[in-house]
N, CA and C of each residue as an Amber inpcrd file, in Angstrom:
protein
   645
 104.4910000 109.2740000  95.2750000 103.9930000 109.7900000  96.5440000
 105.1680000 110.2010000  97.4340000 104.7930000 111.2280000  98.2000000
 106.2220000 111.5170000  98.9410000 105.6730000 111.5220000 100.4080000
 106.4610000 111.1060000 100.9890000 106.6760000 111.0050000 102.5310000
 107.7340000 110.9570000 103.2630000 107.4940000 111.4900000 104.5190000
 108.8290000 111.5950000 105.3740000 108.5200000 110.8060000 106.6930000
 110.0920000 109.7630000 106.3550000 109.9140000 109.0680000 107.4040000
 111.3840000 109.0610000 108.4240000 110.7280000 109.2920000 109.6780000
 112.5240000 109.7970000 110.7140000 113.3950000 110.3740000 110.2460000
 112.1490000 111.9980000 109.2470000 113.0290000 112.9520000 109.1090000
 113.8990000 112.6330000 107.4840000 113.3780000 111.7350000 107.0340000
 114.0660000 111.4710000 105.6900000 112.9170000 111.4800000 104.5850000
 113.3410000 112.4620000 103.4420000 112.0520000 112.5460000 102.4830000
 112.3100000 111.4440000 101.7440000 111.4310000 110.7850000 101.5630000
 111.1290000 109.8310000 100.4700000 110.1150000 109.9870000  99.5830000
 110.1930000 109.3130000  98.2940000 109.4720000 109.2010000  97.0600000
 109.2920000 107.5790000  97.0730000 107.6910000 107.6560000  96.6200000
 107.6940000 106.0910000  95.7170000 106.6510000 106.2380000  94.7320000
 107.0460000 105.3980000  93.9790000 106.6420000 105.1510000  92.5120000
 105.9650000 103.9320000  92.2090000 105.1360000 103.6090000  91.3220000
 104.8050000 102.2310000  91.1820000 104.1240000 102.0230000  91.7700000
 103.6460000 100.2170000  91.4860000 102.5610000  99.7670000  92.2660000
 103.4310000  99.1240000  93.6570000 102.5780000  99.2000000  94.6450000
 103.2360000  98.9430000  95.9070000 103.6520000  97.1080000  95.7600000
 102.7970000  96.4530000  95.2310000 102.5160000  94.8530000  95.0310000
 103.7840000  94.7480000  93.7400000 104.2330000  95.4450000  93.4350000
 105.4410000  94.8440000  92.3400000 106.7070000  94.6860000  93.3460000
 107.9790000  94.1990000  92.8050000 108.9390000  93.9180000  93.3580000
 109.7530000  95.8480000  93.6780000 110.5290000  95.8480000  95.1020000
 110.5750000  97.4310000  95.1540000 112.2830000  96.9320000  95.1040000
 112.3930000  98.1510000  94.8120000 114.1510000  98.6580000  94.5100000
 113.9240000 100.1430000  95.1060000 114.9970000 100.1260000  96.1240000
 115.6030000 101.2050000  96.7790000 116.7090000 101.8770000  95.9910000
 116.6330000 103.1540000  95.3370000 117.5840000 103.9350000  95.3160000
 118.2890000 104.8310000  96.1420000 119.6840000 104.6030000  96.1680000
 120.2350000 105.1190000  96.8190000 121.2660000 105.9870000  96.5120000
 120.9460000 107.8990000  96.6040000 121.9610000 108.5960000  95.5760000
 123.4360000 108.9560000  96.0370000 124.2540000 109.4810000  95.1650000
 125.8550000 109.5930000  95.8750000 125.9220000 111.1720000  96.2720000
 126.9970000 111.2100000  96.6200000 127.6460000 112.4590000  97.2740000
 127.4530000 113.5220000  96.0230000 127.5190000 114.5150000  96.0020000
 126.7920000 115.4300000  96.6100000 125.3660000 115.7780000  96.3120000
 124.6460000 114.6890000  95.9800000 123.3490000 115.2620000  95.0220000
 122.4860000 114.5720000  95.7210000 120.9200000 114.6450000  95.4650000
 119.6950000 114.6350000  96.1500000 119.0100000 113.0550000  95.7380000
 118.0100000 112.5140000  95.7540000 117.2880000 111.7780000  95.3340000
 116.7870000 111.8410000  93.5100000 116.6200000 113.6260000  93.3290000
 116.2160000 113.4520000  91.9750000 117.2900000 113.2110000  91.2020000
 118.6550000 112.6900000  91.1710000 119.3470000 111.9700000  90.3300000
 119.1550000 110.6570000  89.8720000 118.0030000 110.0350000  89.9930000
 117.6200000 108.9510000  89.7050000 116.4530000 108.9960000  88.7210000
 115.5460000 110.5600000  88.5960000 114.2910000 110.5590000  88.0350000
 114.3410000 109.8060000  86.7420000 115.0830000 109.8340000  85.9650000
 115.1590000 109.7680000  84.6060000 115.7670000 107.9630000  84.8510000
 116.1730000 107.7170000  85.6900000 116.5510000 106.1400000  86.2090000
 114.5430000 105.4400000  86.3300000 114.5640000 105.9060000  87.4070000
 112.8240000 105.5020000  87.9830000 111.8800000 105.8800000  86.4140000
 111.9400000 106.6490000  85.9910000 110.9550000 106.4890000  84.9030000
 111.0810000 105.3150000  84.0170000 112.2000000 104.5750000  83.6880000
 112.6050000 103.3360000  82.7960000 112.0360000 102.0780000  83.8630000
 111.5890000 102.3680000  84.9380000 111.2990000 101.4250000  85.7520000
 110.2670000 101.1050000  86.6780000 109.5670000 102.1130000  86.7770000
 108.5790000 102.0820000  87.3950000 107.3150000 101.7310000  87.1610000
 107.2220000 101.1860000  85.6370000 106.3800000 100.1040000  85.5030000
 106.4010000  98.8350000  85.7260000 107.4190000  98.2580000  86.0920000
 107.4510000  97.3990000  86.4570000 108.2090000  96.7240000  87.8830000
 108.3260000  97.9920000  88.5730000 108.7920000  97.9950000  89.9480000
 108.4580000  99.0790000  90.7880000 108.2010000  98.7330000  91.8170000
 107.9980000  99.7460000  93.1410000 109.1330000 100.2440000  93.4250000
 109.3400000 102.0100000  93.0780000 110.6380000 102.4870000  93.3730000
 110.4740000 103.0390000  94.3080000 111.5370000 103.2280000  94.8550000
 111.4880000 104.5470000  96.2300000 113.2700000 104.8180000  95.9950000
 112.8890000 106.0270000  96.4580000 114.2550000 106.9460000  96.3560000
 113.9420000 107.8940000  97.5450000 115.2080000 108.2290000  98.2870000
 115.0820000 109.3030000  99.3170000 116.3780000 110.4540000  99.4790000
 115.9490000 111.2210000  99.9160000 117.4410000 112.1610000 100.6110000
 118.4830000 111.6690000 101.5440000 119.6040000 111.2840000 101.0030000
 120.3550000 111.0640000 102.1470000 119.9430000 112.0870000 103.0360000
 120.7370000 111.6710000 105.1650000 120.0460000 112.6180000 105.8790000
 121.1320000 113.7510000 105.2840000 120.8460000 115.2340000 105.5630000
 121.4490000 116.4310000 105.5010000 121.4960000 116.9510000 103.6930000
 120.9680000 116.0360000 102.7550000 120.9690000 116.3210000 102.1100000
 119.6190000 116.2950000 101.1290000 119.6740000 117.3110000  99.9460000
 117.9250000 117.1870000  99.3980000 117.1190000 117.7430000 100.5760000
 115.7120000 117.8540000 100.9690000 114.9590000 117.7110000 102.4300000
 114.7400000 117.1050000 102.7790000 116.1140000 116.0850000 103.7040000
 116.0960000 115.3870000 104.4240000 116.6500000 116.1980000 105.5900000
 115.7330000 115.9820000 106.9440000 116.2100000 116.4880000 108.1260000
 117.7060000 116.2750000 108.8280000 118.5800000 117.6990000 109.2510000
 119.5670000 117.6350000 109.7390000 119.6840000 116.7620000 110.9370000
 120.5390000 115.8590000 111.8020000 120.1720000 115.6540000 112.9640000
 121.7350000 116.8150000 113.7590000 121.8490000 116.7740000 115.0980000
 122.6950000 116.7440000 115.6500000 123.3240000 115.9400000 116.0630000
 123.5970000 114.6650000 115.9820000 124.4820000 113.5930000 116.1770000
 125.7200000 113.7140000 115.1080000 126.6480000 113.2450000 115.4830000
 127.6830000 112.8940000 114.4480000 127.6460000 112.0610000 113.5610000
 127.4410000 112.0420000 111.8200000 126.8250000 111.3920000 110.8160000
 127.9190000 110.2880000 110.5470000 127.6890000 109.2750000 110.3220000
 128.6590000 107.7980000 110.1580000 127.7630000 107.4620000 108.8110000
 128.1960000 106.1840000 108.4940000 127.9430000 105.0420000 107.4730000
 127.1750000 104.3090000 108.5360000 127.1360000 104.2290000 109.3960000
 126.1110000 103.6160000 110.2450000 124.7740000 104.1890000 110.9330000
 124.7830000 105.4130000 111.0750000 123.5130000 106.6480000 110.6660000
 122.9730000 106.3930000 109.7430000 123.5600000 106.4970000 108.5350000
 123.1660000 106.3090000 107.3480000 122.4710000 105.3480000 106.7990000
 123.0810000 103.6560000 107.5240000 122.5520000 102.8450000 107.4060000
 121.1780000 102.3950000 108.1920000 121.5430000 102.6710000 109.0520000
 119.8750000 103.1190000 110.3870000 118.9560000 103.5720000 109.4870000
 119.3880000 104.5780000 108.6860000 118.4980000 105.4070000 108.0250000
 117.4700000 104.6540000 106.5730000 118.4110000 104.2580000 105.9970000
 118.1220000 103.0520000 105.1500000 116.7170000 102.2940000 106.1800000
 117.3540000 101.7460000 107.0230000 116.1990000 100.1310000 107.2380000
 115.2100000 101.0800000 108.1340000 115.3080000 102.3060000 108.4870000
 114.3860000 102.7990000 108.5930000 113.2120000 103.2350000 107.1840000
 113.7590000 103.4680000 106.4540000 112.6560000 103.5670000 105.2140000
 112.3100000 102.4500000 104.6500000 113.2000000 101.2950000 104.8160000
 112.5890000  99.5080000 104.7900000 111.1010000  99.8260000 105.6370000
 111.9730000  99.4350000 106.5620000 110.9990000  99.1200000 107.7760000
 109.4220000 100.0920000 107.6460000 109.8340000 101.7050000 107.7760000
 108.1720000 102.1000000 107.7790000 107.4140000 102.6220000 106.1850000
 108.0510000 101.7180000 105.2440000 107.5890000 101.3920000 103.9470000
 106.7510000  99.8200000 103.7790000 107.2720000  98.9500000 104.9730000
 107.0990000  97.5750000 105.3250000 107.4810000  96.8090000 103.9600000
 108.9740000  96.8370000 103.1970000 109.3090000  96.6800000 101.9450000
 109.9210000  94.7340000 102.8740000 109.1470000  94.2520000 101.6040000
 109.9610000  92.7030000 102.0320000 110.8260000  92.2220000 101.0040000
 112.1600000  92.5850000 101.5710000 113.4380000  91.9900000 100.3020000
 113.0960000  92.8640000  99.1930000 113.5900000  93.9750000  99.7540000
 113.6940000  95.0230000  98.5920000 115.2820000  94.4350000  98.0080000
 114.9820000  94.9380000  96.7130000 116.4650000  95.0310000  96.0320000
 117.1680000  96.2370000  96.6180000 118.6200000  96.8290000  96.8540000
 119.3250000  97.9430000  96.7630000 120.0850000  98.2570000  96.0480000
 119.8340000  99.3920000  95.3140000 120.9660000  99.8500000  94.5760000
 120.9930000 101.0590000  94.7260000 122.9310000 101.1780000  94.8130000
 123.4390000 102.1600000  95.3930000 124.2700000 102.5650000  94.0470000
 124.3810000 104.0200000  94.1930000 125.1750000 104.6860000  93.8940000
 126.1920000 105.6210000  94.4210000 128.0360000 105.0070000  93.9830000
 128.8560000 105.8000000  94.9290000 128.9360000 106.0450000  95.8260000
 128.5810000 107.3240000  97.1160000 128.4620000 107.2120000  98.7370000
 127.2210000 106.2180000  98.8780000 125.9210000 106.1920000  97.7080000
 125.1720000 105.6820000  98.1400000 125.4180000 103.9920000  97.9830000
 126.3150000 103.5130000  97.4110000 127.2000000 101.9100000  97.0740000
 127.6760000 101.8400000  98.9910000 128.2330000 102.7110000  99.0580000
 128.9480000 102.2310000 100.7160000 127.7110000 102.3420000 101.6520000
 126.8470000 103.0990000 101.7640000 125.7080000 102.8610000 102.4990000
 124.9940000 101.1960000 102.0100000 124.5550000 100.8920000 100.7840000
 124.2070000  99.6790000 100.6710000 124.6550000  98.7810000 100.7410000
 126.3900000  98.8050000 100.8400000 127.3430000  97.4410000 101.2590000
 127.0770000  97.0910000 102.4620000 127.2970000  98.5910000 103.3300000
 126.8980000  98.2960000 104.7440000 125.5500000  97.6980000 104.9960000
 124.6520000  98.2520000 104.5530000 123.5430000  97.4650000 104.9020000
 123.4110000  96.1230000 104.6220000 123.8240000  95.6450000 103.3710000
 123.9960000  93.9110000 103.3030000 124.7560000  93.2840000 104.0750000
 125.0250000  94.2580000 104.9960000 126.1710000  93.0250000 105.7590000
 125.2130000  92.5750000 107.1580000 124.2790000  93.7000000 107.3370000
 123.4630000  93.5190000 108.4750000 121.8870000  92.8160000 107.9580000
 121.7140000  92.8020000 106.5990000 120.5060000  92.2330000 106.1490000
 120.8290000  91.2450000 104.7790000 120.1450000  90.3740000 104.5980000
 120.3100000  89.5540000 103.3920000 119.0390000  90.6040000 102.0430000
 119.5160000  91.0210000 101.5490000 118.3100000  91.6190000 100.5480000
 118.0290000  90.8210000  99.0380000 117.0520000  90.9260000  98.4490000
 116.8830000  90.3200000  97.2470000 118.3840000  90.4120000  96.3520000
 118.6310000  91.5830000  95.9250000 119.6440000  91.7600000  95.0970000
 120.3160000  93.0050000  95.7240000 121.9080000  93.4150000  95.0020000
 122.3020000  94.6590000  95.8040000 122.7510000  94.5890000  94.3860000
 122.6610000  96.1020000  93.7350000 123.1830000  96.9090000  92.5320000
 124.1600000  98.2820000  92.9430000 125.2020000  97.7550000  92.3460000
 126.2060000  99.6170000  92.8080000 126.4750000  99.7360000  91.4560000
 126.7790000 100.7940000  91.6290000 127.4110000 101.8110000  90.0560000
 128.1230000 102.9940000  90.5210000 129.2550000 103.4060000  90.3140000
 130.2030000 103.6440000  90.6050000 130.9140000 103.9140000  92.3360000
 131.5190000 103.0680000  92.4740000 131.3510000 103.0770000  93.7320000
 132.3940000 101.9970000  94.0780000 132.5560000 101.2880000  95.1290000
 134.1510000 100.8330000  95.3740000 133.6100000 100.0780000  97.0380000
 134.7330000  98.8790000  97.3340000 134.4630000  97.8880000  98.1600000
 135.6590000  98.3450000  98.9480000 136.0860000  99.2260000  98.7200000
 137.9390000  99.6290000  99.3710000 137.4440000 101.0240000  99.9200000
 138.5690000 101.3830000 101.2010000 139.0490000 102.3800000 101.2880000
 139.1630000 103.4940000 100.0940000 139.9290000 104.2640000 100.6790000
 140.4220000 105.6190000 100.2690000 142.4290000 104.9040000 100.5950000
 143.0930000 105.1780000  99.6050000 144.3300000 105.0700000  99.2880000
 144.8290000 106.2130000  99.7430000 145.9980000 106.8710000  99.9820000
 146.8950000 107.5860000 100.4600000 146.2470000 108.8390000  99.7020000
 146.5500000 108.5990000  98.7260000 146.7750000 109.5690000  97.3190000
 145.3460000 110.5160000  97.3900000 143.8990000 109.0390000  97.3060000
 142.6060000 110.0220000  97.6750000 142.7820000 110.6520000  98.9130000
 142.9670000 109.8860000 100.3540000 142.8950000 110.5970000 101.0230000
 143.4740000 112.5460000 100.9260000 144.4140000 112.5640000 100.6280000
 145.2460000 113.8330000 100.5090000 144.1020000 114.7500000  99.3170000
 143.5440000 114.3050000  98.3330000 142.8480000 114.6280000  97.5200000
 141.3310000 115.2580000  97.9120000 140.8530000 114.3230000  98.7490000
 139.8760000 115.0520000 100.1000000 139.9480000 115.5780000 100.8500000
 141.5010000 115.4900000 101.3320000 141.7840000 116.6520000 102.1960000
 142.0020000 118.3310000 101.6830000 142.2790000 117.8890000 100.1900000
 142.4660000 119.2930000  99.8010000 141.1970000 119.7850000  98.9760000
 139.9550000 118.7230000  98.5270000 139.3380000 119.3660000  98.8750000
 138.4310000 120.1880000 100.0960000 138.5230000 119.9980000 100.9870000
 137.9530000 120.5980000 102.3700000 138.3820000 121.5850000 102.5150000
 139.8710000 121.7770000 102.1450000 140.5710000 123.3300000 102.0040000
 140.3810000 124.1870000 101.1930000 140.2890000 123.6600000 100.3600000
 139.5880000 124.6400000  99.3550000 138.1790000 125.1770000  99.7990000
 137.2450000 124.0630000  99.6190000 135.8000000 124.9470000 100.4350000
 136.0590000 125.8030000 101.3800000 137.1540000 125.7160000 102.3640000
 137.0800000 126.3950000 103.8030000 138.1070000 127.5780000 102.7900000
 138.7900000 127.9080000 101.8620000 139.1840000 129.2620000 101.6390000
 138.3800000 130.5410000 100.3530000 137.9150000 128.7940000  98.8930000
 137.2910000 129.4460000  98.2560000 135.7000000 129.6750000  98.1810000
 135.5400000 128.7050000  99.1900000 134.0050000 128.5890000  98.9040000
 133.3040000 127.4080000  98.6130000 131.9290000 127.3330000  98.6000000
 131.2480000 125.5880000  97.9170000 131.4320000 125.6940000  96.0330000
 131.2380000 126.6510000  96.2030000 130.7450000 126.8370000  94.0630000
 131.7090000 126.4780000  93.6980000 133.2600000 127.0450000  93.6770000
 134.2950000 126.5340000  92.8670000 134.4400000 124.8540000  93.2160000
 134.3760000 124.5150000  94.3850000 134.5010000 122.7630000  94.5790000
 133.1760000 122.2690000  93.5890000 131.9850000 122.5130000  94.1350000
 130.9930000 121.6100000  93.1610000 131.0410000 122.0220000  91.6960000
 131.7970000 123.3650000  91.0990000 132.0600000 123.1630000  89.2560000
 133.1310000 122.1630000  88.9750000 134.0970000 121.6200000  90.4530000
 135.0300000 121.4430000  89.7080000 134.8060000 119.6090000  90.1220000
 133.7400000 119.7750000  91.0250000 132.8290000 117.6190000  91.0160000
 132.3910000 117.6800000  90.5000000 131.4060000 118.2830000  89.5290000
 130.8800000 118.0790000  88.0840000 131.3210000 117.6380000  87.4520000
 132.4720000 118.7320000  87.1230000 133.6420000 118.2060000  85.6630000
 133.8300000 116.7790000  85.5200000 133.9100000 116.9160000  86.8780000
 134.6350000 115.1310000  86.5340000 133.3200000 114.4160000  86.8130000
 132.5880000 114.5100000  87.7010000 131.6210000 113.4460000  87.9630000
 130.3650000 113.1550000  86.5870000 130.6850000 114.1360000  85.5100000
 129.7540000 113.8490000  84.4200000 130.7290000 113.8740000  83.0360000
 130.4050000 113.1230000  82.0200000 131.0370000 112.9970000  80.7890000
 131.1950000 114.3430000  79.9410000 131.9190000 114.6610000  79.4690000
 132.1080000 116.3950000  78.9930000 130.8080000 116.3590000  77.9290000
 130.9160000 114.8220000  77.1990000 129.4590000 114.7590000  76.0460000
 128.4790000 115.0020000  76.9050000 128.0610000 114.4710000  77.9290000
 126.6930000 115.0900000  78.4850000 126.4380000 116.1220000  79.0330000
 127.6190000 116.7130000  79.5770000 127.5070000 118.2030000  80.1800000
 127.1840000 119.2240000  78.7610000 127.9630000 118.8300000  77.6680000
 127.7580000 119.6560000  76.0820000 126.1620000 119.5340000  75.8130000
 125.6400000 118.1190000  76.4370000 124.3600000 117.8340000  75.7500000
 123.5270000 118.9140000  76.6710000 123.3020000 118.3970000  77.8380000
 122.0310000 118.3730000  78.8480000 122.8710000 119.5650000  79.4710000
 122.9810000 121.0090000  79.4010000 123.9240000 122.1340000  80.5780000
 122.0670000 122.3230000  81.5880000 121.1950000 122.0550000  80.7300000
 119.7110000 122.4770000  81.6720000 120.1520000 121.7730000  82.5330000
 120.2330000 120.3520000  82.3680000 120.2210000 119.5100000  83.6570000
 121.6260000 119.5540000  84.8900000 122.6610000 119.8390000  83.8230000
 124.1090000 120.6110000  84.5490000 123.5820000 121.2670000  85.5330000
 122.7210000 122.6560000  85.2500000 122.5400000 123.8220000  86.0070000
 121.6660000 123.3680000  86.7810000 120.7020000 122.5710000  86.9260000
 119.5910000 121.8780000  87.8890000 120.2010000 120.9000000  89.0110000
 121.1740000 120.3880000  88.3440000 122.0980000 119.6600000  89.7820000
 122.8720000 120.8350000  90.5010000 123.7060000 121.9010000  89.9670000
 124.0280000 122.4360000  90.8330000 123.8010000 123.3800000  91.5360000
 122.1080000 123.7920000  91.1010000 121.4280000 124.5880000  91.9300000
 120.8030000 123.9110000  92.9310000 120.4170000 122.5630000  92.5510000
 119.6900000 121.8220000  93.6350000 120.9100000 121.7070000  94.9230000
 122.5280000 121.2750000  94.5270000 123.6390000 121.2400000  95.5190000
 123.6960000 122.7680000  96.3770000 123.4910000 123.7210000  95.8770000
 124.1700000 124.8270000  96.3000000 122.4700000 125.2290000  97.5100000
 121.3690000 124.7980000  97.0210000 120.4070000 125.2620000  98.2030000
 120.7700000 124.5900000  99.1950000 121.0350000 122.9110000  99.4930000
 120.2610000 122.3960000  99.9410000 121.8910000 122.0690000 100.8950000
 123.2750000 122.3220000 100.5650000 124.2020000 121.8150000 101.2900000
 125.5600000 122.7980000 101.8650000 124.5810000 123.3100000 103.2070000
 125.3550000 123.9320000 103.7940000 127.0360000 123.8040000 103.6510000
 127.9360000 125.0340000 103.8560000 129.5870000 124.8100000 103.4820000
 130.0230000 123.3520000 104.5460000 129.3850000 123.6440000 106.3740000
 129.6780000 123.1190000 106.8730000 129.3960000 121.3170000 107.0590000
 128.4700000 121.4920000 106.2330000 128.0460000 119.7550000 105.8000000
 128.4800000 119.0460000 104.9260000 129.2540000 119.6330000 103.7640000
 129.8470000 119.3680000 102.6600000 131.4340000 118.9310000 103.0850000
 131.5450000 119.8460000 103.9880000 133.4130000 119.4510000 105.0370000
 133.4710000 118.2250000 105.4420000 131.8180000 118.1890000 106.2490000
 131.8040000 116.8130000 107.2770000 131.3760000 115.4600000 106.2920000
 131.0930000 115.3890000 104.9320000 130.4040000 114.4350000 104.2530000
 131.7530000 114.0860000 103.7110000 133.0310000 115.0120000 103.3300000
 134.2350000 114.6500000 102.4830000 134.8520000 113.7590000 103.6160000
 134.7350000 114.3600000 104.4940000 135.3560000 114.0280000 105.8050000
 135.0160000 112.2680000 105.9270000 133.5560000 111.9540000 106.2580000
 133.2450000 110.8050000 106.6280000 133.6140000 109.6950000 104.8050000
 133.9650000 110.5350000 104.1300000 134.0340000 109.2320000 103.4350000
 135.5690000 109.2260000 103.4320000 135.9550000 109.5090000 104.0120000
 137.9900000 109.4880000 103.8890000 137.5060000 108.5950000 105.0620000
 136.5020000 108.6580000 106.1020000 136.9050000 107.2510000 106.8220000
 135.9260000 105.8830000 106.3420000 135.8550000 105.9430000 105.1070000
 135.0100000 104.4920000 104.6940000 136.1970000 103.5170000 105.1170000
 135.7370000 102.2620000 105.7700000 136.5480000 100.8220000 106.1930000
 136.2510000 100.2920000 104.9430000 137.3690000  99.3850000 104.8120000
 137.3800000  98.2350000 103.7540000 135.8120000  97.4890000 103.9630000
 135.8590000  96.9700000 102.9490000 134.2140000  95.8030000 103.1670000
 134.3630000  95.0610000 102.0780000 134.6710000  94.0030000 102.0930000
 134.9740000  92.7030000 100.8140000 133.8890000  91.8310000 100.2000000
 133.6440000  92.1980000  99.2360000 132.3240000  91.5640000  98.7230000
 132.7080000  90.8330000  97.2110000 131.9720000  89.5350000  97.0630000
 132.1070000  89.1080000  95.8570000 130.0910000  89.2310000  95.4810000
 130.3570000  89.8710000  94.4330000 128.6250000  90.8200000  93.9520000
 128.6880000  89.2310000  92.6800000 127.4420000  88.9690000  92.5770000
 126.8670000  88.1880000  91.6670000 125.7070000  88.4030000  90.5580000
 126.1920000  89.2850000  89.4220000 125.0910000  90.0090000  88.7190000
 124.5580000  89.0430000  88.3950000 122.7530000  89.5040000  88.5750000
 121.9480000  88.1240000  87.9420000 121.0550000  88.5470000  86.9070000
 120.5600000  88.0390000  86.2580000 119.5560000  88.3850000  85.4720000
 118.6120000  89.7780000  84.8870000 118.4910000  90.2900000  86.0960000
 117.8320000  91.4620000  86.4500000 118.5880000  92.8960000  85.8360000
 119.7940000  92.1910000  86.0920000 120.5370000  93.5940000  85.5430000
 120.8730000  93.8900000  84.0720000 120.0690000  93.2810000  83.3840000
 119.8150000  93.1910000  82.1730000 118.6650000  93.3070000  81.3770000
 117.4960000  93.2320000  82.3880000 116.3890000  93.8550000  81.9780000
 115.9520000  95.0810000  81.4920000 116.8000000  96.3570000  81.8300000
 116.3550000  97.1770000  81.4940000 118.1410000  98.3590000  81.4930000
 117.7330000  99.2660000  80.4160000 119.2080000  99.7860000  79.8550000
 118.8340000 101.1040000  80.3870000 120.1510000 101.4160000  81.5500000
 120.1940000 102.8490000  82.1750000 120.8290000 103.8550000  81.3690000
 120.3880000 105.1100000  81.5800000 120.5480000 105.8990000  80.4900000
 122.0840000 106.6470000  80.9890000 122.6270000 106.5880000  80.5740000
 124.3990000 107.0620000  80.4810000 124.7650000 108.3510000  80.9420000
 124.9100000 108.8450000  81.8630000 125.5350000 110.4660000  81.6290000
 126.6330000 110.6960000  82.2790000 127.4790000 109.0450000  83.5750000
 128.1310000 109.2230000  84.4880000 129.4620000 109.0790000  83.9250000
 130.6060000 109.0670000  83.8670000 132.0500000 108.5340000  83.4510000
 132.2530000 107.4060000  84.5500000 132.3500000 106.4920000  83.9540000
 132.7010000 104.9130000  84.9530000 134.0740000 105.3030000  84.8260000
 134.8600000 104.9580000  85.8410000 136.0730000 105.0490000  86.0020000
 136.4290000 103.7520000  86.1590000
């Protein structure tokens, strides 16, 4: 079912009475990077997945976008989902949105996958900075062929190019040049956040299907 709540599209799956898990997707891609995740799971859990804001059709705001927007945004789809002790799992930008949020809520479980409890080091920083320059001389297309490359395994890009070409048509509608500047931007200022994660049980129930390069 899809709904929009404060401007953020959401999906849910499942029966509402099973245990829910929040997905949460990374930079630069939409909610449907999880479909093929939620289908291994949605029999036996209430999923919901949404658009980060500005990205997928999720509504632009005019405020200046933080990790704390972001996180607002989150316990806003808690809250008018009325989810009690949802699990979170994040992926990548969407890992730093769900760190943040555990620090302001106790949740059932928190799941990240690729994604990081640190800063940005010298080295990334300069690395984000040059990508922003690049968008601002060559354009969005040459930056998102060249976050692909790396953000997917060369075996799965050889396998799945349908699904290649479906992520980066879905990136290129939906993320203005000037939102893509300000999203590189806000994660060169992610703060440290120190967490000791305790995988339990759960994360063994069920085997996610592979297409990312873990670094």
């Amino acid at each position: 079912m899809q709904r929009i709540i404060d401007g953020i599209n959401v999906k849910t799956f499942g029966e509402v009475t099973n245990q829910a898990i929040v997905f949460i997707h990374g930079f630069p891609y939409d909610q449907t990077l999880w479909d093929d995740v939620i289908d291994e799971f949605k029999d036996e859990y209430y999923c919901i997945s949404y658009d980060i804001r500005g990205f997928g059709k999720s509504a632009l705001i005019t405020a200046q976008f933080t990790m704390e927007s972001y996180t607002q945004d989150l316990e806003s789809v808690i809250f008018g989902l009325k989810l009690d002790k949802p699990i979170i799992f994040g992926f990548s930008m969407g890992g730093y949105i769900a760190l943040r949020a555990n620090e302001r809520e106790n949740y059932k479980a928190l799941i990240l996958a690729n994604t990081t409890t640190s800063s940005d080091d010298d080295k990334a920083k300069l690395k984000r900075a040059a990508g922003i320059s690049d968008i601002d001389a060559k354009g969005l297309e040459p930056f998102i062929d060249g976050f692909l490359s790396v953000a997917f395994s060369e075996d799965f890009i050889k396998k799945e190019p349908l699904k290649i070409k479906k992520i980066k048509e879905n990136i290129m509608s939906f993320n203005p040049i000037c939102w893509i500047t300000v999203s590189v931007k806000r994660l060169q200022q992610y703060k440290n956040i120190f967490y000791f994660l305790i995988v339990n049980s759960f994360c063994s129930t069920k085997k996610i299907k592979r297409g990312y390069r873990v670094n």
